[in-house]
C-alpha positions as CSV (number, residue, x, y, z in Angstrom):
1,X,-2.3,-95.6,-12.7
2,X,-0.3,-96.5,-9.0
3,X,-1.4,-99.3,-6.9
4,X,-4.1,-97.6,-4.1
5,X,-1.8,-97.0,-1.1
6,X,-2.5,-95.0,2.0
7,X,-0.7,-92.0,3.2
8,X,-0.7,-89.1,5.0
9,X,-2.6,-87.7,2.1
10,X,-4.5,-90.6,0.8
11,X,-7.5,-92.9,2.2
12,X,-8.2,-96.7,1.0
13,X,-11.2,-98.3,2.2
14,X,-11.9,-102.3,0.9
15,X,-15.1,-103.5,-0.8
16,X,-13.9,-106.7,-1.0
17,X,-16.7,-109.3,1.0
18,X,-19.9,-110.7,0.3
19,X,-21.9,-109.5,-3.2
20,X,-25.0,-110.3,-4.5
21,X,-24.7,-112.0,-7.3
22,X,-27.2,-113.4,-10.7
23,X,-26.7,-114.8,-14.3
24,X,-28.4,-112.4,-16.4
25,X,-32.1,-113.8,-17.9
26,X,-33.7,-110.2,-18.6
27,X,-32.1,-106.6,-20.3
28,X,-29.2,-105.7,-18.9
29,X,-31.0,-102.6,-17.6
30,X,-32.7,-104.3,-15.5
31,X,-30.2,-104.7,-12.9
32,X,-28.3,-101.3,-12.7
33,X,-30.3,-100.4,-9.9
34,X,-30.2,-103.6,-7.9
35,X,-31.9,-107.2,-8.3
36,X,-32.9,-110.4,-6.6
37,X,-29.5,-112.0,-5.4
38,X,-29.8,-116.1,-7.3
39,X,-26.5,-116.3,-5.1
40,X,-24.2,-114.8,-2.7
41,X,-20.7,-114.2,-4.0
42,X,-17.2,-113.8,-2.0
43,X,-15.4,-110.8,-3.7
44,X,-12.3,-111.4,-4.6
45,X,-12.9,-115.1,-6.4
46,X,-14.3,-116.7,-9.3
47,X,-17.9,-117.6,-9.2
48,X,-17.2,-121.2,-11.0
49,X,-16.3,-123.7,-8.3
50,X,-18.9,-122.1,-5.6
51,X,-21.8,-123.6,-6.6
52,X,-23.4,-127.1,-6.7
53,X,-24.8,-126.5,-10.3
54,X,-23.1,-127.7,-13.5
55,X,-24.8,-124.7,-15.6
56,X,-23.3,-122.1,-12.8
57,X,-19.6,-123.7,-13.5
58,X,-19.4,-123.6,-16.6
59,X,-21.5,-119.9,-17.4
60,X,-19.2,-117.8,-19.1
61,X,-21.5,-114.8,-18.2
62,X,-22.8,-112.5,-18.6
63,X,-23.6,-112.6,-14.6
64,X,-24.2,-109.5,-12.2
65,X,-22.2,-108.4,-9.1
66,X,-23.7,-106.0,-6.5
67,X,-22.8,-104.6,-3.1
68,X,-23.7,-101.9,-1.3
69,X,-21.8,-99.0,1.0
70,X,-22.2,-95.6,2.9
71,X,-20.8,-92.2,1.8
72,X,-18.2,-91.7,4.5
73,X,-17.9,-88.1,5.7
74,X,-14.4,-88.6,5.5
75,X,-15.0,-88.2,1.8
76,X,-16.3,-84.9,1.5
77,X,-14.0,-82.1,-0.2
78,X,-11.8,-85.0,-2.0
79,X,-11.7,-86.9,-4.9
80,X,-12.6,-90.3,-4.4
81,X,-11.5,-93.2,-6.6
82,X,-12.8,-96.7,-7.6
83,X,-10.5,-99.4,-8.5
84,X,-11.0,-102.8,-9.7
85,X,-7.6,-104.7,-9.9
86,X,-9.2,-107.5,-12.4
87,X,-12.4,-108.4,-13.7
88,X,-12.0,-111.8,-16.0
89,X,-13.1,-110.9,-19.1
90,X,-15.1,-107.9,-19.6
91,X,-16.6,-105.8,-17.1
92,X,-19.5,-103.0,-17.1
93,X,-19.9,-100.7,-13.6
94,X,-22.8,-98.8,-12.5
95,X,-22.6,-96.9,-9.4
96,X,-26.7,-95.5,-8.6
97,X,-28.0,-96.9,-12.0
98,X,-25.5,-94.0,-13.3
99,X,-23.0,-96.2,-15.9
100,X,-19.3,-95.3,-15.2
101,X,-17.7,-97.0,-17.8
102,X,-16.1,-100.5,-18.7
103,X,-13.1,-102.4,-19.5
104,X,-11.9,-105.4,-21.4
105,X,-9.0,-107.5,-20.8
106,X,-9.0,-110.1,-17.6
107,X,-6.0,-109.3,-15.7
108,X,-4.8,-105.4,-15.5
109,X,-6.6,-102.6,-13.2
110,X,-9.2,-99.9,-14.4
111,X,-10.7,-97.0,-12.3
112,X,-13.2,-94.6,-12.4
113,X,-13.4,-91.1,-10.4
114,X,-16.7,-91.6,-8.3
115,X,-17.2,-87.9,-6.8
116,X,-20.3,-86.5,-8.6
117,X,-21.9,-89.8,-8.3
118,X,-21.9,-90.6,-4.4
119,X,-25.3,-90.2,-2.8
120,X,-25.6,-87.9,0.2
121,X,-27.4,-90.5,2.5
122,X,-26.2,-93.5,3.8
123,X,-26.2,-96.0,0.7
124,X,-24.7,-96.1,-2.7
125,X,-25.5,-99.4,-5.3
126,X,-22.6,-100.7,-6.9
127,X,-23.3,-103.2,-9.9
128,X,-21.1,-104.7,-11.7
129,X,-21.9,-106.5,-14.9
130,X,-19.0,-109.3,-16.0
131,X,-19.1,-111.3,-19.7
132,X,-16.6,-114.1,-20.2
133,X,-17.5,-114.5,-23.7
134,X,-14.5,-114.9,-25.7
135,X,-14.1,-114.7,-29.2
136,X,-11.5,-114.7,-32.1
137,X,-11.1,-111.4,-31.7
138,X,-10.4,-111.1,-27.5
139,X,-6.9,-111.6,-26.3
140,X,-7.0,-114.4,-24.9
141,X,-9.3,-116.2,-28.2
142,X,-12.2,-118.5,-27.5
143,X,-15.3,-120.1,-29.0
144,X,-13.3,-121.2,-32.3
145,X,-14.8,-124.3,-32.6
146,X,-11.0,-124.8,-33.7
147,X,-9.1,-127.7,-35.3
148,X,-6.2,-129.4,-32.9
149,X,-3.0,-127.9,-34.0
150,X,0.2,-127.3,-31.8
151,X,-0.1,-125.9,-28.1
152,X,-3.9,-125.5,-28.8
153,X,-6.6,-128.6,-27.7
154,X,-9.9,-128.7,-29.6
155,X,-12.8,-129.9,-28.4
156,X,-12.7,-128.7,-25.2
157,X,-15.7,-127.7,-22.8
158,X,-15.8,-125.0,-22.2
159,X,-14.4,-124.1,-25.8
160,X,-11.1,-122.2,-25.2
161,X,-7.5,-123.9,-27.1
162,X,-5.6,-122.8,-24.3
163,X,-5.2,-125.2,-21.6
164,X,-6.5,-123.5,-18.3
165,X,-9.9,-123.3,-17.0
166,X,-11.7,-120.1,-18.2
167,X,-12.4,-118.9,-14.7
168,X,-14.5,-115.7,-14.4
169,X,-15.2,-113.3,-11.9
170,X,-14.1,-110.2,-10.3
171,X,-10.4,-111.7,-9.3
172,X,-9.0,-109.6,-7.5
173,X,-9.4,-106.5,-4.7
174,X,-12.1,-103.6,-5.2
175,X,-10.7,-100.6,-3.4
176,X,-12.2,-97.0,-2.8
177,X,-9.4,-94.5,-2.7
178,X,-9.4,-90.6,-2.0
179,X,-6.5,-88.1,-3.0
180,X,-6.9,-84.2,-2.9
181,X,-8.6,-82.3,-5.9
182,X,-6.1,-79.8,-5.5
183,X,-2.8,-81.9,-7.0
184,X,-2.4,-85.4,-7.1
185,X,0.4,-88.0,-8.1
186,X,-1.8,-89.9,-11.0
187,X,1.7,-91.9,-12.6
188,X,5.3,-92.8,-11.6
189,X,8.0,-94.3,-14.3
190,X,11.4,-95.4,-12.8
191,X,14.2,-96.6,-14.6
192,X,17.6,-97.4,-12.7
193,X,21.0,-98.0,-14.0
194,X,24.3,-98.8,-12.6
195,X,27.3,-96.1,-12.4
196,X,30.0,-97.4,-10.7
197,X,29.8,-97.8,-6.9
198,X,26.4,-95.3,-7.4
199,X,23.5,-96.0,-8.8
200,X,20.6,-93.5,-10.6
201,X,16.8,-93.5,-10.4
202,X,15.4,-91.5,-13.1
203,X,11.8,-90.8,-12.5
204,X,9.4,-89.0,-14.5
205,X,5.4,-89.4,-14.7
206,X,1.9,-86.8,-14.4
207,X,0.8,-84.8,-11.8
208,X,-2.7,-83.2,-11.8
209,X,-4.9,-81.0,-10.3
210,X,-4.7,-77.0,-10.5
211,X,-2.3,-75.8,-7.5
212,X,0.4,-79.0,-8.2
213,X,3.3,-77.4,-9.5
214,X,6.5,-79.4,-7.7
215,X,7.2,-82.6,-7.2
216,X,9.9,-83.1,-4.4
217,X,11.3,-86.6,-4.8
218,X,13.6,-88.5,-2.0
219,X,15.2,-91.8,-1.6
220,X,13.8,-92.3,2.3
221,X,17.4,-94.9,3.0
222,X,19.9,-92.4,2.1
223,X,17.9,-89.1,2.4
224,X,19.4,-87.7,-1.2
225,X,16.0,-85.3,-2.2
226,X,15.2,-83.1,-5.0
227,X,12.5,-80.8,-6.2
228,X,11.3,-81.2,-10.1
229,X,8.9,-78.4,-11.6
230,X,5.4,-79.7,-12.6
231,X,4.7,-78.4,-16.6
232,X,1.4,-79.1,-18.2
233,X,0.9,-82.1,-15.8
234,X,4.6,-83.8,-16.5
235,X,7.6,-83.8,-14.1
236,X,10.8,-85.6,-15.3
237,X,14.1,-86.1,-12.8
238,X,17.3,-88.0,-11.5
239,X,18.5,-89.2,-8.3
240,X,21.9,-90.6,-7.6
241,X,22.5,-93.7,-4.9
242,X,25.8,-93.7,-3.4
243,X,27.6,-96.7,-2.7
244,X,24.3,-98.6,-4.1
245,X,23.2,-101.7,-2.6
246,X,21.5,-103.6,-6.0
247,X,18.8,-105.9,-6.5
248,X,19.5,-108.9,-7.7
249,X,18.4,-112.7,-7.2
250,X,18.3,-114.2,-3.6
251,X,19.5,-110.8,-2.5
252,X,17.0,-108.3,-3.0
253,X,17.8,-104.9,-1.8
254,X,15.2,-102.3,-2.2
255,X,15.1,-98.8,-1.8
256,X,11.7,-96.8,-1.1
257,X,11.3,-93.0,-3.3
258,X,8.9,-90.5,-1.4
259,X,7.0,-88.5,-3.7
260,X,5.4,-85.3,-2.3
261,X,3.5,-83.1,-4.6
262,X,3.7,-79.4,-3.6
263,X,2.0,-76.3,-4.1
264,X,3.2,-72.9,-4.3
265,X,3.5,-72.0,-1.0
266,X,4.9,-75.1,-0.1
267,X,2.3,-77.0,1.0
268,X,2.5,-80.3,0.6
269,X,-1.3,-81.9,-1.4
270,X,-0.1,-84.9,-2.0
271,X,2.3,-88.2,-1.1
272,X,2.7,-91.1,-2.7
273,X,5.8,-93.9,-1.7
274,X,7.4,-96.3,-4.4
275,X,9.5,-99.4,-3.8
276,X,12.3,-99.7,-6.1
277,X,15.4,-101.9,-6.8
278,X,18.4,-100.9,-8.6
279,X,19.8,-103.4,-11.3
280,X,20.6,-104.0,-14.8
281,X,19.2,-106.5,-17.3
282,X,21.4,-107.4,-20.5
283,X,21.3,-110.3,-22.6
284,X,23.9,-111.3,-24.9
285,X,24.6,-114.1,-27.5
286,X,24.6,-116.6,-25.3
287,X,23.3,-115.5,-21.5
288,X,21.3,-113.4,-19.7
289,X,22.8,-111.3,-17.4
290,X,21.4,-109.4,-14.3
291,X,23.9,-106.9,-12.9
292,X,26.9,-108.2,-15.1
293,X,27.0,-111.6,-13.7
294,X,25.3,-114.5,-15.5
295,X,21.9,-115.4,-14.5
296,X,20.3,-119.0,-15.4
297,X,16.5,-119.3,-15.1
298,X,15.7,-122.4,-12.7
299,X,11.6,-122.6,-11.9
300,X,8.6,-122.5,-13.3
301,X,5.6,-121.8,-15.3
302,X,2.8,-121.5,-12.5
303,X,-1.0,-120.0,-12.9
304,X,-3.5,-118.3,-10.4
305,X,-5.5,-121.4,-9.5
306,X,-7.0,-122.9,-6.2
307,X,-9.5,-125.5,-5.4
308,X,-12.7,-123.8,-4.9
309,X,-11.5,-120.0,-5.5
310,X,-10.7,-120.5,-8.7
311,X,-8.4,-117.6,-9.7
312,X,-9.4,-115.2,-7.0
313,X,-6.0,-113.5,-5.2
314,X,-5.2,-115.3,-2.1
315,X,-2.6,-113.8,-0.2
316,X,-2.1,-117.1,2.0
317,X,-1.9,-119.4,-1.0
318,X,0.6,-116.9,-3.0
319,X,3.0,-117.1,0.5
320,X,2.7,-120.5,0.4
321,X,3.9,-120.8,-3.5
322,X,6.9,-118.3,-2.3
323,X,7.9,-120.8,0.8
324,X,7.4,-123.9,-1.7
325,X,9.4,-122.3,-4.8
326,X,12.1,-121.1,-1.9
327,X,12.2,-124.8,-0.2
328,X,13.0,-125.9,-4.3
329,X,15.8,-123.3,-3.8
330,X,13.9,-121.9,-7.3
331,X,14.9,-118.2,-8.1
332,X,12.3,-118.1,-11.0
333,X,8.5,-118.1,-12.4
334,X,6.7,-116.7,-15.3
335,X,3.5,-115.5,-14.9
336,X,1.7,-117.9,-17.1
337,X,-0.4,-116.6,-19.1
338,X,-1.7,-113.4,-18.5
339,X,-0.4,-110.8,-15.3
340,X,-0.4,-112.2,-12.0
341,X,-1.5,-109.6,-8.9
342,X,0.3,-107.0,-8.3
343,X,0.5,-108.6,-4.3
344,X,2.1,-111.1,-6.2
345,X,5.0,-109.5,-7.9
346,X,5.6,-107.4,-4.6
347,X,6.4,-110.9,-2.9
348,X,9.0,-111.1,-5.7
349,X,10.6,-108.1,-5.3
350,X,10.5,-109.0,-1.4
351,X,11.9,-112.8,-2.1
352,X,14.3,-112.1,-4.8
353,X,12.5,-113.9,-7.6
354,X,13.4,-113.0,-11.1
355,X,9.9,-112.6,-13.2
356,X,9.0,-112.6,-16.2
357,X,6.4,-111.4,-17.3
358,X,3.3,-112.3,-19.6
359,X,0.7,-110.8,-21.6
360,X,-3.1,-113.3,-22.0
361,X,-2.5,-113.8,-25.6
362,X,-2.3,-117.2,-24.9
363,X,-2.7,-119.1,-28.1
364,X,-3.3,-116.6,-30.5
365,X,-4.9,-118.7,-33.7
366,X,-4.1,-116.5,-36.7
367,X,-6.6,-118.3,-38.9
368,X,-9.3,-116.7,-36.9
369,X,-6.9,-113.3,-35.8
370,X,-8.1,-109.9,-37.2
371,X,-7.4,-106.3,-36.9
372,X,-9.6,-106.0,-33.9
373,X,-7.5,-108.9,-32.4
374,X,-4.1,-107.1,-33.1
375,X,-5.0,-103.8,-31.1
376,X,-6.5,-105.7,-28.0
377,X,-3.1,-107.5,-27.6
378,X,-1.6,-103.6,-28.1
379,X,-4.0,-102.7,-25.6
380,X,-2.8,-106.0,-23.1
381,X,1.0,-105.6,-23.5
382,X,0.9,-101.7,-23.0
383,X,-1.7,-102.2,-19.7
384,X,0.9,-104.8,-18.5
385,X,4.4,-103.0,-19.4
386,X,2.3,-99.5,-17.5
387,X,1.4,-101.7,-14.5
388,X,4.4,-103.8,-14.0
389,X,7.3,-101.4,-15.1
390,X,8.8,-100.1,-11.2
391,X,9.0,-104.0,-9.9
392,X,12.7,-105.0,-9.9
393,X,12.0,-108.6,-10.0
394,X,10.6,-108.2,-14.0
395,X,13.3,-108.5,-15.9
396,X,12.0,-109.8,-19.0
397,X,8.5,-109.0,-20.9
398,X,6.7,-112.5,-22.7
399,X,4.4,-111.1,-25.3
400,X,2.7,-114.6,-25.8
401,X,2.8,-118.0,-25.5
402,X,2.0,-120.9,-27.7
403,X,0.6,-118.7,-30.6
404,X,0.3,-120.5,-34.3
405,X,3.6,-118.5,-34.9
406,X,4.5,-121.1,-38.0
407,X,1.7,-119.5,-39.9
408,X,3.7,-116.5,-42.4
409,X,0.6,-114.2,-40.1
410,X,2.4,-114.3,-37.6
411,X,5.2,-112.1,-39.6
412,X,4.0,-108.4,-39.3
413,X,1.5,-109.3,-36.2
414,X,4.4,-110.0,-34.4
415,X,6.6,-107.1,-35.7
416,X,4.3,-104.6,-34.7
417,X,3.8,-106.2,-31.0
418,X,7.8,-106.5,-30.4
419,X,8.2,-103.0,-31.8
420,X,5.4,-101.8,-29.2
421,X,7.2,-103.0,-26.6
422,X,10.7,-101.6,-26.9
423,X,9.4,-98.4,-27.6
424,X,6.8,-99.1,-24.2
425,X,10.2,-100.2,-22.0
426,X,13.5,-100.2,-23.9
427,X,15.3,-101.3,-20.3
428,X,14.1,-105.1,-20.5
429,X,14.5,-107.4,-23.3
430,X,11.0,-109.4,-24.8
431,X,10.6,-113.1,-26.0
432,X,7.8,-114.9,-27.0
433,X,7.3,-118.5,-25.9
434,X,6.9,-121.1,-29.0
435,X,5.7,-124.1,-29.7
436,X,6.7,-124.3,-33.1
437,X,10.4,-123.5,-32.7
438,X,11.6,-125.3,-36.0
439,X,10.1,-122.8,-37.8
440,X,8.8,-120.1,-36.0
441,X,8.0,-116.9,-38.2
442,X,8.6,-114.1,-35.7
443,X,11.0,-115.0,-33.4
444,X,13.6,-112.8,-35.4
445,X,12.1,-109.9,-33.7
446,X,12.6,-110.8,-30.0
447,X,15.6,-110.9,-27.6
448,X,15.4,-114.8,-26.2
449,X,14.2,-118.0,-27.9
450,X,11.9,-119.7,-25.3
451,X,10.3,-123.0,-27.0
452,X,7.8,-125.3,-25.3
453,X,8.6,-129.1,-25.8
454,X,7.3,-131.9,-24.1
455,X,9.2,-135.1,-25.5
456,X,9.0,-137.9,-23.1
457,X,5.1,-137.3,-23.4
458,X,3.8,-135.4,-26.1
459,X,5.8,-137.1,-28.4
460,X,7.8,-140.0,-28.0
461,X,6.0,-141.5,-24.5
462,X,8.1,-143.9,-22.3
463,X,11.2,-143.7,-24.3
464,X,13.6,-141.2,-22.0
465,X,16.4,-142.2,-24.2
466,X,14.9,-141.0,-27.1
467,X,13.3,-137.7,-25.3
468,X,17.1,-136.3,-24.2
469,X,18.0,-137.0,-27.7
470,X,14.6,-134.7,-29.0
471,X,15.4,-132.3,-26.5
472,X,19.2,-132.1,-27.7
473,X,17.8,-132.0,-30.9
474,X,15.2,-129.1,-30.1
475,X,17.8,-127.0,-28.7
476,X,20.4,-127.2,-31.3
477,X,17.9,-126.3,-33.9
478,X,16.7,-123.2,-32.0
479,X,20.4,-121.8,-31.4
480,X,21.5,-122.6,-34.8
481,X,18.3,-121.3,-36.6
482,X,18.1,-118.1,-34.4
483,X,20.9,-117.0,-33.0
484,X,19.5,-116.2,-29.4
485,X,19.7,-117.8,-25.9
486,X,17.1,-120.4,-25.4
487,X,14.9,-120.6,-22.5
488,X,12.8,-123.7,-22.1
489,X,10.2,-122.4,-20.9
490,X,8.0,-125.7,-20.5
491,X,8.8,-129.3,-20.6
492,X,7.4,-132.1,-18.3
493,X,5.2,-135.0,-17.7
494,X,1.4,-135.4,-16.3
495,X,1.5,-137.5,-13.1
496,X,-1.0,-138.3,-10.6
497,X,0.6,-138.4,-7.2
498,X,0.4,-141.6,-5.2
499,X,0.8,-143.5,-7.9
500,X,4.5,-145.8,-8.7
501,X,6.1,-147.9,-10.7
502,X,9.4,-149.7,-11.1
503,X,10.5,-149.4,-13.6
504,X,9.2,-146.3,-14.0
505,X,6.1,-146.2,-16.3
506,X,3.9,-142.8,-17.8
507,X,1.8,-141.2,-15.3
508,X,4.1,-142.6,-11.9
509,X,5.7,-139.6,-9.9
510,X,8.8,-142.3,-10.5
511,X,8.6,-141.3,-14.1
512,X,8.6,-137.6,-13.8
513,X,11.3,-137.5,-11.8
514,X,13.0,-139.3,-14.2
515,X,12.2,-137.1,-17.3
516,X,12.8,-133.9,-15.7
517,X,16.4,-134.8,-14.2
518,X,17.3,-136.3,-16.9
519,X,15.9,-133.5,-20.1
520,X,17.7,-130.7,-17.6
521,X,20.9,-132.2,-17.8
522,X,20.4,-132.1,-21.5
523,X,19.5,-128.3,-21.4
524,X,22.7,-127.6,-19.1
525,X,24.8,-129.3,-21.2
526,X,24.0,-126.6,-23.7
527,X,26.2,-123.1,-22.9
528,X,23.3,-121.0,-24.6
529,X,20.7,-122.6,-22.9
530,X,19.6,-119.9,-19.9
531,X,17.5,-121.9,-18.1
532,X,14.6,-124.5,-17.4
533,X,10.8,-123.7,-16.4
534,X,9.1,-126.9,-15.8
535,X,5.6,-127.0,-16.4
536,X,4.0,-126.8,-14.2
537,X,4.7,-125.4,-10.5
538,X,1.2,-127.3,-9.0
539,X,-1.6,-129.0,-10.8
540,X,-4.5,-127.1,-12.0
541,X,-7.9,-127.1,-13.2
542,X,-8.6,-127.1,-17.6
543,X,-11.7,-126.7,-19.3
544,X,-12.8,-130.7,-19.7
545,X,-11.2,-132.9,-22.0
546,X,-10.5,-136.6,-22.6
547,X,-6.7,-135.5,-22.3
548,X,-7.7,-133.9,-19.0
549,X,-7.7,-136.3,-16.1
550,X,-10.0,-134.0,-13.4
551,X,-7.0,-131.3,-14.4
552,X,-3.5,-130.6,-15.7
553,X,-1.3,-132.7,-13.9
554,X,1.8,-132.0,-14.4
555,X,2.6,-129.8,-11.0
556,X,5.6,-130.8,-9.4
557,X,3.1,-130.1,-6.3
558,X,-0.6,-131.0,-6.1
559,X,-3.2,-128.6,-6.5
560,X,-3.3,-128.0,-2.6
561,X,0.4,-127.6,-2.7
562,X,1.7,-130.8,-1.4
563,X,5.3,-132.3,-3.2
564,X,5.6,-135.2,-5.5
565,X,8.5,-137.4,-5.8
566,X,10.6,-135.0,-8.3
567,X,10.3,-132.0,-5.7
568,X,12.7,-133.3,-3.6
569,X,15.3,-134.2,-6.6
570,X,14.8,-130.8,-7.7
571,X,15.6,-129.4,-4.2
572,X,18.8,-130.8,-4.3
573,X,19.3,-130.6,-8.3
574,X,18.9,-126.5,-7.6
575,X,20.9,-125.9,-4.6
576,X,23.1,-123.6,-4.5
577,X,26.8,-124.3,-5.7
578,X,26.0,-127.5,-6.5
């Protein structure tokens, strides 16, 4: 599935704006072909923080979305295309009381071809049905009525163990796209590799439509073109890149490959434009390197969250995290946990921020997992790798974080998700991010050990002695029990900004600062430790909780993206050959 572009060949018109919108009180049926709007919506955003009323925040659905708009002659003789980007959790579309389909899973992009559906006249109703109901067997879990244990809060309202707010909505752009019947460019796979001064794009994906039968392929900067044949659908080919010009952190390069697909006499039905970087990822005993040369992770863990929108794409807010994370001199993030917008990983390939990226099986509880719960995360991890795979700036997948990995479950779940993924992408290497890193059941099967450990708050509050000695501790145990690089992939302290002490006592941005300078010293002390992520890049919104002052508040920002004490440390802790 490519992201909706125009071209000379293709069309893209926004429905993003003002919906209707209701929580559902009758049959579902009832409002397929259009209802009483309770409430006007902006599209993209969550619904939660819009309203005055507490039982609107916290409904976890199932609510109605509806808008309406013309047949545009423009349309006529093509295929046209609908495209949600996300809908958080699980989505049902009806286009003229006619259902098109659904799709589950809160962060990934599902289409449906609209053509026999349009009406001739001036209107069409689309309706949108959206459930946030989560269960022990969704990806990410909810509704456990859990016990505490590890990375997981009980107790919580609404009931979810991870530790975000359960936003729902439809998150992110609705487009309308048209593309000739005829032949059409429906996927593109890259994969790049270095050979000496040169480097190779190989490129292979599906084509359909009855007259497609070449594909010609160029690399627009250096004009180097070739034609593929089309067979049953497939293409498959190589291009070579002299005297490359790679991709890599703080100097990202990128090159742009024209796709045309042509018919027999030549004529061209379709084109389609990819941006690409060329670079390598390897990771060895001890490092992780990107192009050869040794790369170490300084950043963040960071989540799609705004005051008032909720987790609705914002394309001023994500520049704003990109200037913020630059002004840190930060050259990292993880997309914490679930896929960010694809707008969002285009800024990274623009910036030069290394990714990685993260499936929503946040918190995965295998006393309630099942079967069903095993192939929705299949499902998550394959939609992700399929969406994210061409973006330079990925280098590594995460396939979850904070799961109850020290339960002997974990074992074969586990094995069965790593082995998806390598066969998915064998160019990047996969990690998942534990809590429980002393005896972690499954993290034989991935490339990099990234543990979670909070001492200096979690455990051992205050005593910043005694936390650089845990973290030592924490680290030596991972390398020695696993074998792999470690990433520490979160570690910090809640603080409200505004408010000091000397000395420096819990909850004071003095004490943050503290804790973080001093527990990253510990880590770089540590020649297989890859890197620190602090949690978290800005504060954020959590389902309500006695541990939960108005929020997670351990951003090194506020939620409106303003610095606390440590941000200024870190700028000069992360410059550049310091």
């Amino acid at each position: 599935m490519l992201y909706p572009k125009l071209s000379r060949t293709r069309t893209k018109t926004s429905l993003c704006g003002v919906w209707d919108w209701a929580v559902e009180r009758d049959a579902a049926g009832a409002y397929t072909h259009g209802f009483a709007a309770q409430k006007r919506v902006p599209v993209p955003a969550s619904y939660n923080d819009l309203f005055t009323e507490d039982e609107l925040r916290n409904c976890m659905g199932p609510v109605w979305y509806a808008t309406r708009f013309p047949t545009v002659a423009d349309w006529q003789g093509r295929r046209v295309m609908l495209r949600f980007d996300a809908v958080t959790y699980r989505a049902t579309v009806f286009l003229n009381g006619v259902e098109l389909g659904g799709h589950e899973g809160g962060y990934t992009p599902f289409e449906f071809e609209i053509t026999p559906h349009l009406c001739a006249g001036d209107e069409n109703l689309l309706a949108v049905r959206v459930d946030q109901q989560l269960s022990a067997e969704t990806v990410p879990q909810g509704n456990l009525a859990a016990v505490a244990v590890a990375g997981q809060i009980a107790g919580q309202h609404p009931d979810v163990a991870f530790d975000f707010f359960p936003y729902s909505g439809i998150h992110r752009p609705v487009t309308i796209y048209t593309t000739a019947p005829e032949g059409y460019l429906e996927t593109l796979r890259l994969e790049t590799k270095i050979d000496g001064a040169n480097g190779v794009v190989a490129f292979c994906g599906e084509c359909r439509g009855a007259q497609a039968v070449t594909l010609r392929v160029a690399v627009t900067e250096t004009g180097a073109t070739c034609d593929v044949p089309i067979s049953e659908g497939a293409f498959r080919g190589t291009l070579r890149i002299p005297d490359v010009k790679l991709w890599g952190p703080g100097a990202p390069h990128l090159y742009h490959l024209k796709c045309q697909v042509l018919a027999n006499a030549g004529e061209m039905l379709d084109e389609y434009r990819q941006r690409f970087g060329v670079r390598e990822i390897r990771v060895t005993q001890d490092q992780f390197l990107i192009n050869g040369q040794p790369f170490h992770f300084q950043g963040f863990g960071k989540h799609e969250d705004f005051p008032v929108i909720g987790k609705g794409l914002c394309e001023a807010v994500t520049i704003r995290d990109f200037e913020l994370m630059r002004w840190l001199n930060a050259n990292s993030f993880r997309t914490t946990h679930y896929p960010y917008a694809e707008e969002t990983l285009d800024l990274a390939d623009e910036y030069g921020f290394v990714v990685i990226s993260e499936t929503p099986a946040v918190g995965i509880n295998f006393e309630h997992a099942t079967a069903t719960t095993l192939a929705k995360h299949l499902q998550a991890l394959e939609e992700l790798i399929a969406r994210d795979r061409n973006h330079p700036s990925v280098v590594m997948w995460s396939v979850s974080n904070e799961p109850t990995s020290a339960d002997p479950k974990a074992r074969p779940y586990f094995q069965k998700i790593a082995a998806r993924a390598r066969a998915l992408d064998p160019t990047r290497p996969i990690t998942l991010v534990s809590c429980f890193w002393w005896d972690d059941q499954a993290m034989e099967y991935f490339d990099v050990c990234s543990l979670n450990t909070y001492p200096g708050w979690y455990t051992l509050a205050g005593r910043l002695a005694q936390a650089e000695e845990k973290m030592r501790a924490a680290l030596t145990c991972c390398r020695e029990k696993y074998g792999k690089p470690v990433l520490v992939a979160e570690f910090g302290a809640d603080t409200l900004a505004g408010c000091h002490g000397l000395p420096s006592e819990l909850w004071t941005e003095e004490y943050q600062k503290e804790l973080i300078l001093r527990l990253i010293d510990v880590m770089r002390a540590c020649d297989f430790c890859i890197g620190e992520h602090i949690w978290n890049f800005a504060d954020f919104k959590t389902a309500q909780h006695h541990l939960r002052a108005f929020g997670n508040r351990k951003g090194v920002f506020t939620r409106d993206r303003q610095p606390k004490l440590v941000a200024h440390f870190l700028k000069e802790k992360w410059a550049p050959n310091r």
